[in-house]
C-alpha positions as CSV (number, residue, x, y, z in Angstrom):
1,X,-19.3,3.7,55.1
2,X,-15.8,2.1,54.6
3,X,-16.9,2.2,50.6
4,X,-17.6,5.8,50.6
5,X,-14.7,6.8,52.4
6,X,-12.4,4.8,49.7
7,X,-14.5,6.4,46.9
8,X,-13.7,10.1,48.3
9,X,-10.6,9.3,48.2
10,X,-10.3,7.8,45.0
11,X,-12.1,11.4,44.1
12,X,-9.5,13.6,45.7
13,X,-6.7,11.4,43.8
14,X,-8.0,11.7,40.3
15,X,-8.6,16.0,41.1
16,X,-12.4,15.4,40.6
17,X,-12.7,17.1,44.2
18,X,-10.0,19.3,46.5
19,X,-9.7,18.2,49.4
20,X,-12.0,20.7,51.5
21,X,-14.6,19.1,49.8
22,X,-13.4,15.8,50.8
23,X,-13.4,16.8,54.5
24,X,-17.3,17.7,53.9
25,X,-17.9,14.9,52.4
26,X,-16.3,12.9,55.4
27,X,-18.5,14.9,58.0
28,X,-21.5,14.0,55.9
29,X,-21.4,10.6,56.4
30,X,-21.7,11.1,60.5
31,X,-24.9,13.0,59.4
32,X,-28.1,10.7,58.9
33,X,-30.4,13.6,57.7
34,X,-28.5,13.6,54.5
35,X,-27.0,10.9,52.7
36,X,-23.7,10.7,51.8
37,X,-24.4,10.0,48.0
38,X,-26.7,12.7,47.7
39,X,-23.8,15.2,49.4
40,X,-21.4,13.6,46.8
41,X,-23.8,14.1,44.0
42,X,-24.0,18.0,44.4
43,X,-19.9,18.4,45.3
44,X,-19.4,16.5,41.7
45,X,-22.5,18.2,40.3
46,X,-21.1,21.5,41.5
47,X,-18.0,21.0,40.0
48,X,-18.8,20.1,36.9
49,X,-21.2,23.6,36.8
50,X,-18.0,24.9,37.8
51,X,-15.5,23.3,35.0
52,X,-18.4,23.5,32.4
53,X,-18.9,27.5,33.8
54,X,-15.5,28.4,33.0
55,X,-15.0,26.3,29.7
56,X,-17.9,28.4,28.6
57,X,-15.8,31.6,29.9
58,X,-13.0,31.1,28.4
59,X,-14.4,30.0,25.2
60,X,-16.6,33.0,24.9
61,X,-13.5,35.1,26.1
62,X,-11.5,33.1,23.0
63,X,-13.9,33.3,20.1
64,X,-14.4,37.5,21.6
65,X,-10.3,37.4,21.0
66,X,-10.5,35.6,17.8
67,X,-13.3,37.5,16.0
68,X,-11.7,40.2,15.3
69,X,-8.6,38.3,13.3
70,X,-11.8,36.2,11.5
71,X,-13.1,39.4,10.2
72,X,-9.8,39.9,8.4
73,X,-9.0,36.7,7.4
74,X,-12.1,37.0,5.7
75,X,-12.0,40.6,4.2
76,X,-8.3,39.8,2.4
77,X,-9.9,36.1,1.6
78,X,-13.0,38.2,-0.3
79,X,-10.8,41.0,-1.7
80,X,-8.2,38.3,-2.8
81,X,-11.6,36.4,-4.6
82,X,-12.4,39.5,-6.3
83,X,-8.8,40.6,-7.3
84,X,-8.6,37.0,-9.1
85,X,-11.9,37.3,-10.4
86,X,-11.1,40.7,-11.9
87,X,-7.7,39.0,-13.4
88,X,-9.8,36.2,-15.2
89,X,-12.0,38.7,-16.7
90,X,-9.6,40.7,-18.0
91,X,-7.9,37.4,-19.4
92,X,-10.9,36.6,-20.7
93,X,-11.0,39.8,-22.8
94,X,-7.6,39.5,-23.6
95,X,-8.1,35.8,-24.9
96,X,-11.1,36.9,-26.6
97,X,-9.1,39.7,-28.6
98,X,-6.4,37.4,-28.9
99,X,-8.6,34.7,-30.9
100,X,-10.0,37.8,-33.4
101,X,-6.5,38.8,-34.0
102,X,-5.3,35.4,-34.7
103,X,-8.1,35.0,-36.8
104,X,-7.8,38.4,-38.5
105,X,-4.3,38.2,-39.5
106,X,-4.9,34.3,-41.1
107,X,-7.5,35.8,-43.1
108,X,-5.3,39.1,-44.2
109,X,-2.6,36.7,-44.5
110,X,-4.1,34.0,-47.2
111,X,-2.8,33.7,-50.3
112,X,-6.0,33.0,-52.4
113,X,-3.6,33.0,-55.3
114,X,-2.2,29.7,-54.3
115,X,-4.4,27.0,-54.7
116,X,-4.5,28.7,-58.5
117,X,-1.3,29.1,-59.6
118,X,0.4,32.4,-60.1
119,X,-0.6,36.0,-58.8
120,X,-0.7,38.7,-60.9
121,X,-0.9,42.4,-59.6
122,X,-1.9,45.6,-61.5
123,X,-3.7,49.4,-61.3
124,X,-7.0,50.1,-62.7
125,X,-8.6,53.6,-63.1
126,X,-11.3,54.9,-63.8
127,X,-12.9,58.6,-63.8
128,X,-16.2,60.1,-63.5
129,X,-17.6,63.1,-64.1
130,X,-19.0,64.7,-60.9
131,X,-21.5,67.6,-62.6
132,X,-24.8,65.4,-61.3
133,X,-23.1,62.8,-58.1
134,X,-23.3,63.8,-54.7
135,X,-23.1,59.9,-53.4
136,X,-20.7,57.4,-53.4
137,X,-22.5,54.0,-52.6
138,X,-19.1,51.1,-52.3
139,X,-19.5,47.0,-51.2
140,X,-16.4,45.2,-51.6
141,X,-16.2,41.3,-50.3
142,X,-12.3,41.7,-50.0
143,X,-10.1,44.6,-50.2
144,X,-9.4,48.2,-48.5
145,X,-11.7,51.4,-49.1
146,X,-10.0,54.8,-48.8
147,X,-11.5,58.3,-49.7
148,X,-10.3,61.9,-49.7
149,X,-10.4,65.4,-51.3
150,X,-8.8,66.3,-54.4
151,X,-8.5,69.2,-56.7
152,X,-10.6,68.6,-60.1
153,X,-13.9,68.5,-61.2
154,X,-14.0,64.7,-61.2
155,X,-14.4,61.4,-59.4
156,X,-11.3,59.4,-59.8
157,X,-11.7,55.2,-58.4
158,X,-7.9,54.1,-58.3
159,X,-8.1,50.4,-57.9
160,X,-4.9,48.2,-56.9
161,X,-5.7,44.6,-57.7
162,X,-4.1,41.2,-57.0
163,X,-5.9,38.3,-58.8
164,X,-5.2,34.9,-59.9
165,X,-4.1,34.3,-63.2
166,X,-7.0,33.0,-65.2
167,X,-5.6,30.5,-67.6
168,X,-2.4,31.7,-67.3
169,X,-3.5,35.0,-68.8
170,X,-2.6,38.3,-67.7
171,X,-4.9,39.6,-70.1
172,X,-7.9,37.2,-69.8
173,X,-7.3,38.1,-65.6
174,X,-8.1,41.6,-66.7
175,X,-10.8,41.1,-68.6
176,X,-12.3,39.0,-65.9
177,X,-11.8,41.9,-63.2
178,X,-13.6,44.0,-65.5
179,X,-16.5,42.0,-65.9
180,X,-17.3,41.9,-62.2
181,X,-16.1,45.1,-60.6
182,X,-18.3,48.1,-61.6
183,X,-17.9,51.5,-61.6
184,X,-20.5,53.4,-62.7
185,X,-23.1,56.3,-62.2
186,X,-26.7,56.0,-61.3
187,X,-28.3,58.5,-61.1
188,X,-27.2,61.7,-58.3
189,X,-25.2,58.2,-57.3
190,X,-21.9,56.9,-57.6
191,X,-21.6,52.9,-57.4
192,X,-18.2,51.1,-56.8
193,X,-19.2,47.1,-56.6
194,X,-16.9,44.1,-57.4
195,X,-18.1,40.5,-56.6
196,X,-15.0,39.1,-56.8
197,X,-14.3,37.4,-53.4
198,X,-11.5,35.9,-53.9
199,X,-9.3,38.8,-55.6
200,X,-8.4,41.6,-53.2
201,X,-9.2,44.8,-54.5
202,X,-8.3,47.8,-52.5
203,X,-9.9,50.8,-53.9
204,X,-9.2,54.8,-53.3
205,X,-11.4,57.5,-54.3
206,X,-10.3,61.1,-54.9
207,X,-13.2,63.5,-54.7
208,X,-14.1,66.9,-55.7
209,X,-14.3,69.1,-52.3
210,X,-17.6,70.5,-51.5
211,X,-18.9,68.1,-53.4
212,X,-20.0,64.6,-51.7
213,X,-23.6,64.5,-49.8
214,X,-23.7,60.8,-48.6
215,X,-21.1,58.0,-48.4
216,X,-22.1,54.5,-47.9
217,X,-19.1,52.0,-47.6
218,X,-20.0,47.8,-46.5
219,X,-17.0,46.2,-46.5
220,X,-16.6,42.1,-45.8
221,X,-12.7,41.7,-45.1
222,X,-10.9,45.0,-45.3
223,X,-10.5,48.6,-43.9
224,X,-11.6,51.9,-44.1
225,X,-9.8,55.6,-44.5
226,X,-11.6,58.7,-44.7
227,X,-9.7,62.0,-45.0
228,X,-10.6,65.8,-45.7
229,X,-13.7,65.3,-46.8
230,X,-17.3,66.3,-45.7
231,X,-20.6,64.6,-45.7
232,X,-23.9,65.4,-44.8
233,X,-24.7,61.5,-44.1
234,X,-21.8,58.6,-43.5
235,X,-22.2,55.2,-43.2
236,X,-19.4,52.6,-42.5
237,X,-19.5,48.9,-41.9
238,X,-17.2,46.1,-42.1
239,X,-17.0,42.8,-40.4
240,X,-13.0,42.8,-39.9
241,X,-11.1,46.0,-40.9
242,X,-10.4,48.8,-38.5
243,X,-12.0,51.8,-39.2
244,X,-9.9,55.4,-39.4
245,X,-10.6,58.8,-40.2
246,X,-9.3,62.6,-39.7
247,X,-10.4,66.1,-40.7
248,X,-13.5,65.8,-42.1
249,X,-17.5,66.9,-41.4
250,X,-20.2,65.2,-41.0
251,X,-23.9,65.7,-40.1
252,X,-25.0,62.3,-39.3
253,X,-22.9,59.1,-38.9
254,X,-23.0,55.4,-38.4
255,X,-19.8,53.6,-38.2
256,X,-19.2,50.0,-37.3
257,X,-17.0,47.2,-37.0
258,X,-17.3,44.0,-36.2
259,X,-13.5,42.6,-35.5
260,X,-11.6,46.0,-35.5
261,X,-10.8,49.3,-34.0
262,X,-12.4,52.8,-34.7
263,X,-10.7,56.0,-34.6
264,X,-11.7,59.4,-35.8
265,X,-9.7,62.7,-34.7
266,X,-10.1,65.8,-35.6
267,X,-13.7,65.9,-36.8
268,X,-16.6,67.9,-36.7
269,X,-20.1,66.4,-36.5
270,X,-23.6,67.0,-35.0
271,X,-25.0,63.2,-34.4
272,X,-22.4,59.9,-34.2
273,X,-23.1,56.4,-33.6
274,X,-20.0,54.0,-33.1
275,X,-19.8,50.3,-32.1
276,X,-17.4,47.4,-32.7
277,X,-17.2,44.2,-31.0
278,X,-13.5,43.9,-30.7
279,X,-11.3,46.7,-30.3
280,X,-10.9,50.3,-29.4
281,X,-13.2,53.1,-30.0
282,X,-11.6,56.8,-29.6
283,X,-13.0,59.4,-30.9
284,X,-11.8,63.4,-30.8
285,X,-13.3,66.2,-32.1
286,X,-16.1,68.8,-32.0
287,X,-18.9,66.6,-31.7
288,X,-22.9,67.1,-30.5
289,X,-24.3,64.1,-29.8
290,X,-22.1,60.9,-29.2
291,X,-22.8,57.1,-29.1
292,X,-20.2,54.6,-28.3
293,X,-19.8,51.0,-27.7
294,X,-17.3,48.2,-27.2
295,X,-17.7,44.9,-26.1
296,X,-14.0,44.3,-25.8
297,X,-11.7,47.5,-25.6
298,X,-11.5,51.0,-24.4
299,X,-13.9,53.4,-24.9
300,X,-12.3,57.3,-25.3
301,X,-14.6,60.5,-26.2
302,X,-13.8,63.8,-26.4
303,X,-15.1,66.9,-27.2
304,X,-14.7,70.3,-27.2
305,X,-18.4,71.2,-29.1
306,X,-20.1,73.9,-26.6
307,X,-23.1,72.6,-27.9
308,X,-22.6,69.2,-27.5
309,X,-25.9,67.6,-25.5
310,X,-25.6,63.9,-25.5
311,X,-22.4,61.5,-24.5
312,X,-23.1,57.8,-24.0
313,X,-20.3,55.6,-23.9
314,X,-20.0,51.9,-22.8
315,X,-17.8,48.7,-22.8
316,X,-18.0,45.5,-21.2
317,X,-14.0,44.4,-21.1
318,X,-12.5,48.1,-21.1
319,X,-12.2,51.6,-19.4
320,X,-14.3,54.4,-20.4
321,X,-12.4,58.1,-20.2
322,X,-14.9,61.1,-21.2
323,X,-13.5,64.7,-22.1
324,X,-15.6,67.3,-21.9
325,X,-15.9,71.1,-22.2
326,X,-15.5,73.4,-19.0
327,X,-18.2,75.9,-20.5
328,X,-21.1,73.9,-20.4
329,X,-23.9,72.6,-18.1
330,X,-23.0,68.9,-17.3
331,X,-25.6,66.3,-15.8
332,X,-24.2,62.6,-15.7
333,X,-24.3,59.5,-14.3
334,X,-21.2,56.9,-14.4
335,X,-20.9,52.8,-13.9
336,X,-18.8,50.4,-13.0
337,X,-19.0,46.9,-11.6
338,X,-15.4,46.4,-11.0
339,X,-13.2,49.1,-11.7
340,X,-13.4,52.4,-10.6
341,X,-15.1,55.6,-11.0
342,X,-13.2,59.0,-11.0
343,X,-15.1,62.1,-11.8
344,X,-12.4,64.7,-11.6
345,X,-14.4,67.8,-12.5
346,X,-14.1,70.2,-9.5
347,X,-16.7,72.5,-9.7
348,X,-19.4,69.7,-10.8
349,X,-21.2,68.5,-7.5
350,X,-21.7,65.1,-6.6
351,X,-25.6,64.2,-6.1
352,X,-25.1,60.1,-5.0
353,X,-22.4,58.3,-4.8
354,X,-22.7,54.5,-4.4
355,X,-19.9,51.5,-3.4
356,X,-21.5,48.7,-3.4
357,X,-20.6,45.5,-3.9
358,X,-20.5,44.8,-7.4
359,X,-22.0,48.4,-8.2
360,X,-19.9,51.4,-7.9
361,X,-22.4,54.7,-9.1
362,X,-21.7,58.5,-9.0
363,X,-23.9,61.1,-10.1
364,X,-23.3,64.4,-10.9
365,X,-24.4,67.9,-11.5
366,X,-23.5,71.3,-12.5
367,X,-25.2,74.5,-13.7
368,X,-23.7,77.3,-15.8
369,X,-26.1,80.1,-16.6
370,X,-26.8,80.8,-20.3
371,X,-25.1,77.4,-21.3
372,X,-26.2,74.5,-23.5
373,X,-26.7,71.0,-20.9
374,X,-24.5,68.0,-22.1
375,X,-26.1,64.6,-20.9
376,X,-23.5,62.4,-19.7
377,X,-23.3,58.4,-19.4
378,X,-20.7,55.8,-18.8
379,X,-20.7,52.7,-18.3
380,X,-17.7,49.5,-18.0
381,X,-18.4,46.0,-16.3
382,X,-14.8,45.3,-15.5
383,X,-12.7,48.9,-16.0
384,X,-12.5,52.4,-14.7
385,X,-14.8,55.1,-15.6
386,X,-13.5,58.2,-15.7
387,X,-14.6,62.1,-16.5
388,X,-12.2,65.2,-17.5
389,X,-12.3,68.3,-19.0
390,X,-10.9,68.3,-22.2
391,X,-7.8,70.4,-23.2
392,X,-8.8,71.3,-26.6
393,X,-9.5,74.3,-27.6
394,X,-13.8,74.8,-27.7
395,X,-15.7,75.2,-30.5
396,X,-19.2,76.1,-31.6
397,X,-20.3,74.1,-34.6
């Protein structure tokens, strides 16, 4: 008894029990219906229910209090992830165009002359008679291609040529362009074709107006310049040249660059298809039915055609602005996985609109009696897609 006496105490000392419990714990031992370590065993078991008990309440009451300041931590933590995400995307793209640009201006800046000696630089021109051509058919492996209207009856090819001198010869470097850069007529067909790779021939074309039907330009290393002119059919490519034109018709168009920007203002046409892989695409005009694509750079449409009835623009590193007429039916549907999307047509109404993660979607919808429906899509993995009216005055082509 002496023992459990000493061990209460040694209990009260170390604030295992208080002392009321002690004091049962001491009347319990006079008590032979219950023994004194079985009495002991609940008072310790009881308070350790009770010290677990309120560990458990105050940790619930703690991680209650904390949750709150978790569920921001981790909301800036995510937004933070995707803003620096986002940023290495976008420096991505920009390293990407970086790369093509270096690479573009090496290539425009090599001096095949040098390994050969001496450069030697002159004009050549030629004229055609344009009674029986209505197309121009042009593949160059290095040089510029420009075309536009002129008074006359005739097709006039002004060539500007810088060659290495061959054998030290201006004359023999001459005859050596001539032999492989041909200008000639074939048929309803006019053909402008050098194979000299290594000499940079930028060529200019003045033609008759009203006169040209089709235009097909392939270009290797070089750009293109179209001006006052109309064609039924146009077809541009080249593989690193930008790719520019103003005031001129079309019917049908294909125009693409691999390494280089496209821009056409002020042009009328009823079917366009445009695509490069590295650089801007804007195009402004009166236009119908419009196809755009960019896999790095902005993608800008406009067009003030009343009877325009197709718009599908996209880009992967890029924002994507469509203008649009006030006039006409609308139906679209815009894209984005990390920008933003802004339709900021008033009177169009909104028939879903989705912000999801990774997945930003708004459709939209509006009806004007008696009035052609333009089909709208746009779409941009890391930039804003946006819808306006356009400013320009409309036109019915």
């Amino acid at each position: 008894m002496q023992n459990e006496r000493q061990r209460i105490l040694e209990l009260v000392e170390k604030g295992t029990i208080s002392a009321q419990e002690a004091i049962i714990l001491l009347e319990s031992l006079e008590q032979p219906t219950k023994s004194t370590q079985n009495v002991m065993n609940d008072v310790v078991n009881e308070d350790q229910f009770s010290s677990t008990e309120k560990e458990s309440v105050y940790k619930d009451k703690s991680q209650q209090d904390q949750q709150p300041q978790k569920d921001e931590d981790c909301s800036k933590y995510f937004q933070e992830e995707m803003r620096d995400f986002r940023k290495d995307i976008s420096q991505i793209g920009s390293l990407f165009m970086d790369m093509m640009n270096t690479a573009v201006k090496k290539v425009k800046e090599f001096d095949v002359t040098s390994p050969f000696g001496d450069k030697f630089e002159f004009t050549h021109t030629e004229e055609v008679a344009a009674e029986h051509i209505d197309k121009i058919i042009a593949e160059l492996p290095n040089g510029n291609f420009s075309l536009e209207s002129a008074e006359g009856d005739s097709f006039q090819v002004i060539c500007k040529v810088k060659a290495p001198l061959v054998n030290d010869s201006e004359e023999e470097t001459r005859a050596n362009f001539l032999e492989q850069f041909v200008v000639k007529e074939d048929g309803d067909s006019l053909r402008i074709l050098s194979q000299l790779k290594l000499v940079q021939v930028n060529v200019k074309v003045l033609v008759p107006k009203d006169k040209l039907e089709k235009l097909s330009v392939r270009l290797m290393n070089g750009s293109v310049t179209l001006q006052d002119t109309d064609f039924e059919q146009l077809k541009v490519k080249t593989l690193n040249g930008a790719i520019k034109g103003s005031k001129f018709n079309f019917g049908k168009a294909e125009v693409d660059s691999s390494n280089g920007s496209i821009e056409l203002t002020n042009v009328r046409g009823k079917d366009i298809e445009a695509e490069t892989l590295n650089g801007r695409v804007y195009l402004d005009g009166a236009l119908d039915e419009v196809e755009a694509k960019s896999v790095n750079g902005h993608v800008v449409v406009t067009t003030c055609s009343t009877n325009s009835s197709k718009i599908k623009a996209q880009t992967v590193a890029g924002a994507v602005e469509l203008y649009v007429p006030r006039t006409i039916s609308l139906s679209g549907k815009i894209v984005t996985n990390f920008g933003k999307v802004d339709v900021g047509i008033q009177d169009a109404s909104k028939l879903e609109s989705q912000d999801q993660f990774l997945s930003k979607v708004v459709r939209f919808d509006k009806e004007v009696e008696n009035a052609n429906r333009l089909f709208i899509e746009g779409e941009s993995k890391t930039g804003a897609v946006l819808v306006r009216y356009t400013t320009t005055g409309e036109q019915q082509i």
